[in-house]
C-alpha positions as CSV (number, residue, x, y, z in Angstrom):
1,X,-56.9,12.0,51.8
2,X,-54.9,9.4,51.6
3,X,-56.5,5.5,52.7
4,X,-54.6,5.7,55.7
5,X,-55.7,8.4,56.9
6,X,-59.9,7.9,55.6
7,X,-59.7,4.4,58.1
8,X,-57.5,6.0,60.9
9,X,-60.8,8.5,60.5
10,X,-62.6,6.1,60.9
11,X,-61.5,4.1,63.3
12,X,-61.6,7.6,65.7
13,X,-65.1,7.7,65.3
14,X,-65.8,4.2,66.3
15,X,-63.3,5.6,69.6
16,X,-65.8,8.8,69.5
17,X,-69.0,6.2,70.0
18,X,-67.7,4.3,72.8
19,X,-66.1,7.4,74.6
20,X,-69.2,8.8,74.3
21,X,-70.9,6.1,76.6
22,X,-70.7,5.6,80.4
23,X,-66.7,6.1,80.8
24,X,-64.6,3.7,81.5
25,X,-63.6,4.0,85.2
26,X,-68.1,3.9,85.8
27,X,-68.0,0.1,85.5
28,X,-71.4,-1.2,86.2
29,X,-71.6,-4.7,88.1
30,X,-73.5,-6.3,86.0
31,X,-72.9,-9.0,82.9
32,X,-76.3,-9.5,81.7
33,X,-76.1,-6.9,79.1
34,X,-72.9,-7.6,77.8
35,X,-74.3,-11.5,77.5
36,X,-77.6,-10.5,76.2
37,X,-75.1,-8.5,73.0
38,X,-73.2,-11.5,72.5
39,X,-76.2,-13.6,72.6
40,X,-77.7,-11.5,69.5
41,X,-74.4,-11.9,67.6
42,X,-74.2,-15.5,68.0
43,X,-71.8,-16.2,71.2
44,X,-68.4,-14.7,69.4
45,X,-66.6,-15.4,72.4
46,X,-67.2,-19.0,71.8
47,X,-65.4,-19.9,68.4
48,X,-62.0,-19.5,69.9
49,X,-60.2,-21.2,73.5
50,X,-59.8,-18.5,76.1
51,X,-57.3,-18.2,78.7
52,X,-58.9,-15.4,80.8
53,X,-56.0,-13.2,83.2
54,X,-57.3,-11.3,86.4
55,X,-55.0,-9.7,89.3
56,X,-54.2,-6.5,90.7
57,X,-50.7,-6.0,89.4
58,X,-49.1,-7.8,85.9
59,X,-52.1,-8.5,84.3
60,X,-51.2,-6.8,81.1
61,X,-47.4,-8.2,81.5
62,X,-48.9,-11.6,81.6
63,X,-51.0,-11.5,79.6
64,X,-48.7,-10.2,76.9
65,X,-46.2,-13.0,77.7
66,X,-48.9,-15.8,77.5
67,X,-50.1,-14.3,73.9
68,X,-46.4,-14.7,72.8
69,X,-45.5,-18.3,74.1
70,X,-48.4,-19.1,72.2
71,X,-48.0,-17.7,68.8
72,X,-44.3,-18.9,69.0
73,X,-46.2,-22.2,68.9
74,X,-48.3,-21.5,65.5
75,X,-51.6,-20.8,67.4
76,X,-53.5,-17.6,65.8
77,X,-53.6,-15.5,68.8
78,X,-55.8,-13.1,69.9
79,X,-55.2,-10.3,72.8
80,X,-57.3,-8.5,74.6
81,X,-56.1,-6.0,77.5
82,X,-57.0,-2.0,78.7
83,X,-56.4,0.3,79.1
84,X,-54.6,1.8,75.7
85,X,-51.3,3.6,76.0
86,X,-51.5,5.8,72.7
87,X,-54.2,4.2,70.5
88,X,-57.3,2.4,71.3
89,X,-56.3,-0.4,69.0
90,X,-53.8,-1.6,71.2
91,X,-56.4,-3.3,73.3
92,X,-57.3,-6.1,70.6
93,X,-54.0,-7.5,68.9
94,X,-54.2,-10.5,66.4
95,X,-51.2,-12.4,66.0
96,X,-49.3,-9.4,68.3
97,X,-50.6,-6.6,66.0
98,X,-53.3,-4.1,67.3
99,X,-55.9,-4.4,65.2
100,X,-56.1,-2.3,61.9
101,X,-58.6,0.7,61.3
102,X,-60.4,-0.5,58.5
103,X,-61.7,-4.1,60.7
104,X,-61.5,-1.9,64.0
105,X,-64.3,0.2,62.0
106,X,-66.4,-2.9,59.6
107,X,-66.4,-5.0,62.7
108,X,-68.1,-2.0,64.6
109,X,-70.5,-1.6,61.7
110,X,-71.6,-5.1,62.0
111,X,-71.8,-4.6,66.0
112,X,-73.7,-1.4,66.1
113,X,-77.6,-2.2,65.6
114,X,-76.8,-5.3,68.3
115,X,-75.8,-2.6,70.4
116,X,-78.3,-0.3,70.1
117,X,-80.9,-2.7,70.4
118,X,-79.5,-3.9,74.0
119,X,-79.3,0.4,75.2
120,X,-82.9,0.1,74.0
121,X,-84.2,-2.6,75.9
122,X,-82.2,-1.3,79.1
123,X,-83.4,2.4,78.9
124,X,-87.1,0.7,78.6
125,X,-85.9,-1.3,81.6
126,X,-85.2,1.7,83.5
127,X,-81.4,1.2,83.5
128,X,-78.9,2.8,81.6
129,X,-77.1,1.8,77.8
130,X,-74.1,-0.4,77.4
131,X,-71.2,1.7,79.2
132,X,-67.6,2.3,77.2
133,X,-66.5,-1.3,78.8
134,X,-69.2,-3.1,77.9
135,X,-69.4,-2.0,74.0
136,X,-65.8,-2.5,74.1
137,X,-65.8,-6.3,75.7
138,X,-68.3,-7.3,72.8
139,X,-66.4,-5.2,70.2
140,X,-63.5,-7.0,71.3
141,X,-65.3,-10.6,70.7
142,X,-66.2,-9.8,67.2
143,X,-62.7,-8.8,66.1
144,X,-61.3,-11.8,67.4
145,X,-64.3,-14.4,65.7
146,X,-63.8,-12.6,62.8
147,X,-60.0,-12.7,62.4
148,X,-60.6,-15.8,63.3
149,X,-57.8,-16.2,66.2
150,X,-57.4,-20.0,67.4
151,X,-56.9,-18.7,71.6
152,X,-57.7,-15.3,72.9
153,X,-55.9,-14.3,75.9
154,X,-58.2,-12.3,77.6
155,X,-57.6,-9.5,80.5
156,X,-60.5,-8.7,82.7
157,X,-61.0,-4.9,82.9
158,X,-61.6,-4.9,86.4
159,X,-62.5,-7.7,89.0
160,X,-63.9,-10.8,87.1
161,X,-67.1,-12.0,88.7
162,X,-69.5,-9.1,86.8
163,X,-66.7,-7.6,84.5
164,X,-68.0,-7.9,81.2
165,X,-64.8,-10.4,79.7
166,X,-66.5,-13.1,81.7
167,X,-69.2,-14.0,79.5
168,X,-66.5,-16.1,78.5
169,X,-65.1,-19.4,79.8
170,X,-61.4,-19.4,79.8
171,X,-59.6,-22.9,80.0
172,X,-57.2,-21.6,82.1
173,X,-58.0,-19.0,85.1
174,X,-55.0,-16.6,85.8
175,X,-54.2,-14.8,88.8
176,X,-51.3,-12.2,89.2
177,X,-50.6,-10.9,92.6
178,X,-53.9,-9.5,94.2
179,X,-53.6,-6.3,96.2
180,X,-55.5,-3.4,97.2
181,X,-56.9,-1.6,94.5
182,X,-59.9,-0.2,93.3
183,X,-61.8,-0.6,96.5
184,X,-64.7,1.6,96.1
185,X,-65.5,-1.4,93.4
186,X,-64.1,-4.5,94.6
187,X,-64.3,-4.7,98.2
188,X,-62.0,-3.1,101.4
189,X,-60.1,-6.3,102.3
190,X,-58.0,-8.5,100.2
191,X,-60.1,-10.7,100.7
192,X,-63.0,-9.5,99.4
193,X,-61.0,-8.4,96.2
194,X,-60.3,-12.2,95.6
195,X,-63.5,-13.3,96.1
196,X,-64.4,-11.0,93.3
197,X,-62.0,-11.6,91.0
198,X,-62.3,-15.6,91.7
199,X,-65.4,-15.2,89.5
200,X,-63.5,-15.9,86.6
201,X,-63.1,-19.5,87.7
202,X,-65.5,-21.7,85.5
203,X,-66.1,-25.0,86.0
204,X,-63.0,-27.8,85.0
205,X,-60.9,-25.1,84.4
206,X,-57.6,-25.2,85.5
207,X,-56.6,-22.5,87.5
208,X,-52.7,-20.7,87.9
209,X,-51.8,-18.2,89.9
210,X,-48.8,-16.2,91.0
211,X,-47.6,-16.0,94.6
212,X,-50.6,-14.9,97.3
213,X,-50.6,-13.1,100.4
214,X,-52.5,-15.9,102.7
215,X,-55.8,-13.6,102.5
216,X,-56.3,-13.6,98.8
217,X,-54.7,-17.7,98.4
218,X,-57.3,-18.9,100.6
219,X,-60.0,-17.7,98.9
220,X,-58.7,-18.5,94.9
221,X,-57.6,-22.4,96.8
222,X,-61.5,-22.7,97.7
223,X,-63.2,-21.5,94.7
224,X,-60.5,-23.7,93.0
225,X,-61.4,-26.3,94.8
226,X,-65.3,-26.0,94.3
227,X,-65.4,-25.5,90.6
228,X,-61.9,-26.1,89.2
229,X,-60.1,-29.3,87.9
230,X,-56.7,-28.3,89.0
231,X,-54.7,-25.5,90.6
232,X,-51.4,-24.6,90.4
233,X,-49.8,-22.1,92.0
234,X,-46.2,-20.5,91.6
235,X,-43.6,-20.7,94.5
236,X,-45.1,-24.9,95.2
237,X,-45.8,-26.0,91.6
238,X,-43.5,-23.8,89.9
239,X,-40.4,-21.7,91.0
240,X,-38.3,-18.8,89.5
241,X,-34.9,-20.6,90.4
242,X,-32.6,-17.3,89.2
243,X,-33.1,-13.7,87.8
244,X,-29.7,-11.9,86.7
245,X,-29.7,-8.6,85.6
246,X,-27.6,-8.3,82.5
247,X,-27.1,-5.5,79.6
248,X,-30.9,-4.9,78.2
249,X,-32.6,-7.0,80.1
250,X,-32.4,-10.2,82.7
251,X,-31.1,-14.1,82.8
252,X,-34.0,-15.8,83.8
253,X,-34.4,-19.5,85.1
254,X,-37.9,-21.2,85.6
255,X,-38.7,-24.6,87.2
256,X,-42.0,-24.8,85.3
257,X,-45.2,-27.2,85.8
258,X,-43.7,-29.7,83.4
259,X,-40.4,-28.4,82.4
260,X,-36.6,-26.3,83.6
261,X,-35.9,-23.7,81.6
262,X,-32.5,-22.2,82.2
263,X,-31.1,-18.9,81.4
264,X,-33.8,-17.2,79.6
265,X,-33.2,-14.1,78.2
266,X,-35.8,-11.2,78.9
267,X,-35.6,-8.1,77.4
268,X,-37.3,-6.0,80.0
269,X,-36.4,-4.8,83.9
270,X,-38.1,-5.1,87.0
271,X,-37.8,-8.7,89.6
272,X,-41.8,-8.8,89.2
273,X,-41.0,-9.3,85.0
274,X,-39.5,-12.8,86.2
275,X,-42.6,-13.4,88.2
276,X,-44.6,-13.0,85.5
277,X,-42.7,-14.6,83.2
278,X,-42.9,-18.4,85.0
279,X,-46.7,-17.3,85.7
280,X,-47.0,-17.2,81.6
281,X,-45.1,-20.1,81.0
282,X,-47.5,-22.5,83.8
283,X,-50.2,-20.8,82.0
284,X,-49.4,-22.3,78.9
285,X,-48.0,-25.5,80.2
286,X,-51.6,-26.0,81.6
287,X,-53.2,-24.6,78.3
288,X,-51.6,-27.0,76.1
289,X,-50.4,-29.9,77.9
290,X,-52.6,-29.7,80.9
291,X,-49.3,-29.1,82.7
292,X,-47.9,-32.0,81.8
293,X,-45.9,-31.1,78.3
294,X,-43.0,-28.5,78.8
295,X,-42.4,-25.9,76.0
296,X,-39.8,-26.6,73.7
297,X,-36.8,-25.2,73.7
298,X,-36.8,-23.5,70.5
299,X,-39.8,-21.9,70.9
300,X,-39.0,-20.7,74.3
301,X,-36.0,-18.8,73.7
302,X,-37.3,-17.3,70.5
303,X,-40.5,-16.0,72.2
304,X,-38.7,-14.9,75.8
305,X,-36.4,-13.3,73.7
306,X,-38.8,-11.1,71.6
307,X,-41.6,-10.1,74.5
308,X,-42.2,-6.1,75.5
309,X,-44.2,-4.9,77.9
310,X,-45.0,-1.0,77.0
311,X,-45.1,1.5,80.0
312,X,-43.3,-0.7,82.3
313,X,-40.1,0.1,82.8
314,X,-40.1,1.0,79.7
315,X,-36.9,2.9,78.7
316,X,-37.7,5.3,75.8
317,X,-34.6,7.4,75.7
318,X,-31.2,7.0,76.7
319,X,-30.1,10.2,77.0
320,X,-30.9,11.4,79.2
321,X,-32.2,7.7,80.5
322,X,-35.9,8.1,80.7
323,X,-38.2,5.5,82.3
324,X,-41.5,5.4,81.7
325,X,-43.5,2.6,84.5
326,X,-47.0,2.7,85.1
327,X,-47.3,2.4,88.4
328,X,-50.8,3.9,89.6
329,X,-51.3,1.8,93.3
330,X,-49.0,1.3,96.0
331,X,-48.1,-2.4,95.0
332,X,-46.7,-1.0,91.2
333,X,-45.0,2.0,93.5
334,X,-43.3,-0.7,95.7
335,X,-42.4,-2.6,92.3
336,X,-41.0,0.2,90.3
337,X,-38.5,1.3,93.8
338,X,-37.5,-1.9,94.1
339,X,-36.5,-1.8,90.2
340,X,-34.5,1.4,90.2
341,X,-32.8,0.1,93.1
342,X,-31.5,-3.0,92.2
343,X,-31.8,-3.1,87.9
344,X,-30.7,1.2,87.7
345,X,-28.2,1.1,90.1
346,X,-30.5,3.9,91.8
347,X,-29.4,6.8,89.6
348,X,-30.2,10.5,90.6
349,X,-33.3,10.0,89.3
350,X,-36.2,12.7,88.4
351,X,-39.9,12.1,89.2
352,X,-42.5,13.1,86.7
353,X,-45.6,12.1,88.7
354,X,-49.5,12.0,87.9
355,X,-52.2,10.6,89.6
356,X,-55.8,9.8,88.9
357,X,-58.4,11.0,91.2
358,X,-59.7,7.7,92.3
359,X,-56.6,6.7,93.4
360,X,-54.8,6.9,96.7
361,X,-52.0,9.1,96.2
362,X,-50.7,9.2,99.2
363,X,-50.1,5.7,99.3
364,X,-49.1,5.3,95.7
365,X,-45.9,7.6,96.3
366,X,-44.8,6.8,100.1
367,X,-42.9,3.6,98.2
368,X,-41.4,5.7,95.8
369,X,-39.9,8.8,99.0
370,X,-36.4,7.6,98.3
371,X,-36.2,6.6,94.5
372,X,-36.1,10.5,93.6
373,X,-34.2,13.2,94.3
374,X,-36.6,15.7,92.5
375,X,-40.5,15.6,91.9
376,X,-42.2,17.4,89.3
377,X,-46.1,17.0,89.5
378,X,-48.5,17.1,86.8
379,X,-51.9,16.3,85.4
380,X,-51.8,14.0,82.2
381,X,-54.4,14.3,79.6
382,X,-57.2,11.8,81.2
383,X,-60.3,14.3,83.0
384,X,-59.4,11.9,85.8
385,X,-56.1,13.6,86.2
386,X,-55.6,15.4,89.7
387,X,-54.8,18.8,89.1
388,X,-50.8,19.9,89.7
389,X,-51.5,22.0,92.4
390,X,-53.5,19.6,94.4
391,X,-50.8,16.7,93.9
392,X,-48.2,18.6,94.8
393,X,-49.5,19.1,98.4
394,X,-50.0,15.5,98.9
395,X,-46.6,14.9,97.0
396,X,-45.3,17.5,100.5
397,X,-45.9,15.2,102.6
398,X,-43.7,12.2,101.5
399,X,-41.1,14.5,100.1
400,X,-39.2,17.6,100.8
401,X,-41.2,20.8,99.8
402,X,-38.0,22.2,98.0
403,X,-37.7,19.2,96.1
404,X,-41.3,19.3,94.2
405,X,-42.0,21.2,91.0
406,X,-45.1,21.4,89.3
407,X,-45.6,21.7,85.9
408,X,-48.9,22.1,83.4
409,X,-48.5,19.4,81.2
410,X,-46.1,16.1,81.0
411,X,-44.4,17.8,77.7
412,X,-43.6,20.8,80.0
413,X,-42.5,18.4,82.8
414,X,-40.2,16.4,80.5
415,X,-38.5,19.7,79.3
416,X,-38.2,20.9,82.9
417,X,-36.9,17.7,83.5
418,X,-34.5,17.5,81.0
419,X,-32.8,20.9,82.2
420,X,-32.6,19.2,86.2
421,X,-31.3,15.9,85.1
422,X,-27.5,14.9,86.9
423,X,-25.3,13.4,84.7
424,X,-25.5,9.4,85.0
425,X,-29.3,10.3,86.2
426,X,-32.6,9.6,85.1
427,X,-36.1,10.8,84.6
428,X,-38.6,8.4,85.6
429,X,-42.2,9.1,84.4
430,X,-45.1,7.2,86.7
431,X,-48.4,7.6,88.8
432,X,-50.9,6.4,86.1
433,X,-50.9,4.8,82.8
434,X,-52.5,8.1,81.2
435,X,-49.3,9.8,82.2
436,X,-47.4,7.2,80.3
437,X,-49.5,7.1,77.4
438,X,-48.9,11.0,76.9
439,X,-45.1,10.6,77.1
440,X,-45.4,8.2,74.7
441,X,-47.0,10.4,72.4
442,X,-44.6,13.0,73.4
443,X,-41.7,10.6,72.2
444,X,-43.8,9.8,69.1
445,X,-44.7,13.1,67.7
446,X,-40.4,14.1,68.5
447,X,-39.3,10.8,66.3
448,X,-42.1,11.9,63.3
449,X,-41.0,15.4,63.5
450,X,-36.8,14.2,63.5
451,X,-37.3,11.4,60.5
452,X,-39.7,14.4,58.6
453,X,-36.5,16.6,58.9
């Protein structure tokens, strides 16, 4: 066996150990275990600057974009987001790279009796061991102390006030567009959402947020107000002045916190991208400068200019052009028909569809009734999937019955697919991140077996 292959072994069974807990979508609301873990191991979470990234929509996007401002700056970075796409090392990346097998699996090592100790003292407690999220969070801590990483940008796995990221205290609090998701966890109104995921507001941070609806503003403006130092939000502090599409990408111009910066180029689709963008750029004009130093030019351009945000609007083929977007909630359904529309020229497009079963999926695909002309359900890999059959009947009622298709896997959909496909058209892949993440294998395993030959 080559070494390669012994760590990527390796590094499966440390995958195998925290599958093997409470999953992932059973978040408890609870921090005091994951602080009593990093208490044992010494606090990792405080040897590095945090800026910490909650929302409904664009966390990941953001938090992507912050990560690469910064390094373009010198900073050792550390990144922290979920869920994986292909590999569970994408969630920790040090310097932009997911973190390698061999640390994924010594860091573990070092981890482990910590962890076991804390499931001991809770089963003795009468509550139940560390859940996936949790083991992951502190996992996640001790990769980036022992890189070490200088700033860790840090997405919340759900919420913020009791999700386990929040034993630590970012310097900057980020908010992306809040919305309705994850209710059964969070709260019914957007409101309540907000209030939860204000939790991540420590005191004399500064806080930065994407635009609001007035619901979820006026709650994140008072806890702001309470326990922050400053607050800046984007569309009054900040403004996206322009957003052109152009060949692979957009032209994007940002009045930032402390500096214009014209005619950016961005390698990825979709008008929420430019959103984001200025979001990451007043996040870290407040990081660095308090928001009071603009980025430099140089570093700017060079960092715009080389971000990526996998599974949204991803293209992974051109021909035929295949999208893959990870919309799983009716605010990324409304992004990704507002995309094809105006960045695709709203091709005959193909829908390979999948839906978790926690999700609305009704709602998710009533934004998306006139971005395809043809549906094809299926259940992705995840046990969370919603079987074909049973999507398809809710898929009847916000599209034509002769229009939907359903398929056993999203291999079998693709090929389908590919036979429906108009010429100009596209296949656009969506409904959960799970159904991206096996396309992307799918595209993987078809470029291994094409180099091999």
């Amino acid at each position: 066996m080559s070494t390669e292959a012994h760590w990527a072994r390796k590094a499966a069974e440390v995958e195998a150990a925290l599958v093997a807990r409470i999953p992932e979508n059973k978040l408890r609301p609870r921090l005091e275990p994951t602080r009593r873990a990093v208490e044992l191991l010494g606090d990792p979470q405080r040897s590095y600057r945090v800026i910490h990234i909650t929302g409904t929509n664009g966390k990941t996007s953001t938090t992507r974009f912050i990560e690469r401002l910064l390094r373009e700056h010198g900073l050792r970075t550390g990144r922290f987001t979920s869920p994986h796409l292909v590999k569970l090392n994408e969630r920790m990346a040090i310097d932009g790279e997911p973190v390698e097998d061999q640390v994924l699996w010594e860091v573990y090592q070092d981890i482990e009796p910590v962890l076991d100790m804390v499931d001991a003292e809770l089963v003795a407690a009468g509550d139940t061991r560390l859940t996936f999220f949790e083991a992951l969070a502190v996992l996640g801590f001790a990769v980036f102390a022992d890189a070490p990483v200088d700033v860790l940008v840090l997405e919340v796995g759900m919420g913020g006030e009791w999700d386990s990221t929040n034993v630590a205290d970012g310097d900057v609090a980020v908010f992306t567009p809040v919305s309705l998701d994850h209710m059964e966890r969070l709260g019914n109104t957007i409101a309540e959402i907000a209030q939860t995921k204000s939790g991540i507001i420590k005191p004399d941070a500064i806080v930065v947020s994407s635009a609001q609806t007035a619901d979820a503003l006026t709650v994140i403006d008072a806890k702001a107000a309470s326990t922050a130092s400053g607050f800046k939000l984007l569309g009054r502090d900040a403004q996206v002045l322009g957003a052109e599409v152009v060949p692979g990408g957009q032209r994007i111009t940002v009045q930032g916190l402390a500096g214009e910066y014209r005619d950016l180029f961005l390698p990825l689709y979709g008008e929420f991208q430019a959103e984001n963008l200025a979001t990451a750029i007043m996040s870290v004009e407040a990081f660095l400068g308090g928001g009071n130093l603009a980025i430099p030019d140089d570093v700017i351009r060079v960092a715009v200019a080389d971000m990526s945000s996998p599974g949204r609007l991803q293209i992974v083929s051109t021909d035929p052009l295949t999208i893959l977007d990870g919309a799983h909630n009716p605010g990324g359904a409304e992004s990704l028909a507002k995309a094809l529309a105006t960045h695709f020229d709203a091709p005959k497009t193909i829908g390979i569809v999948g839906v978790l079963g926690e999700k609305d999926a009704a709602a998710t695909l009533t934004p998306l009734a006139k971005s395809f002309d043809h549906v094809i359900v299926a259940a992705s890999s995840s046990p969370r999937a919603v079987a074909a059959e049973e999507l398809a009947k809710v898929a009847a009622t916000v599209f034509d019955a002769e229009n939907i298709s359903i398929a056993e896997s999203v291999a079998d959909a693709y090929e389908i697919a590919q036979t429906m496909v108009f010429e100009g058209g596209a296949i656009v892949v969506t409904g959960s991140l799970s159904m991206v993440g096996d396309m992307l294998k799918l595209v993987q395993t078809e470029m291994e077996e094409d180099d091999e030959a």
